[in-house]
Phi, psi and omega in degrees: 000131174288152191296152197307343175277328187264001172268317173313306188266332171301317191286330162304325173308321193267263195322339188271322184280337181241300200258359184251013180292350155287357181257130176252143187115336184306124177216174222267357155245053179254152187258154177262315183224156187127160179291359192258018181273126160248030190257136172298101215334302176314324196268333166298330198270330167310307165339310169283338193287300209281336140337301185268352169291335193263283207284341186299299188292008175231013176092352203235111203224156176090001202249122186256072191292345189274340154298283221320321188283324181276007159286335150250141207266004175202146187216140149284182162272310155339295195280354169268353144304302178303317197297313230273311170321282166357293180286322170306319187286334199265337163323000000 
């Protein structure tokens, strides 16, 4: 398995350039959730999907971002790298 900080930032990286690519400008300090968020309820929730889809295929299984990301009430992608290390560490 590659290390849990370049699998955290790859897969943000993989959602923002491949399933957030209609959105322009996204970059790891845009927000995914939150008032400073402008994506559309649906593409979060697609998000968590292509997300825990993305760490299954990196090896990293079992892991349920959807509580987790709706427990804060605001995530840049930057902190979702950091939450994603974090969870990735306790696996």
């Amino acid at each position: 398995m590659e290390n849990k900080e370049k699998i955290a930032l790859k897969v943000i990286k993989q959602l923002i350039d491949n399933h957030l690519c209609d959105y322009q400008g996204l970059d790891l300090d845009s927000f995914l959730i939150g008032k400073n968020s402008y994506i559309d309820s649906i593409d979060i929730v697609g998000s968590i999907t292509f997300l825990e889809e993305e760490l299954d295929k990196n090896e990293v299984y079992d892991i349920d971002l959807f509580d987790t990301l709706f427990e804060k009430e605001e995530l840049s992608f930057r902190q979702l790298v950091d939450l994603l290390i974090d969870l990735i560490k306790i696996k």
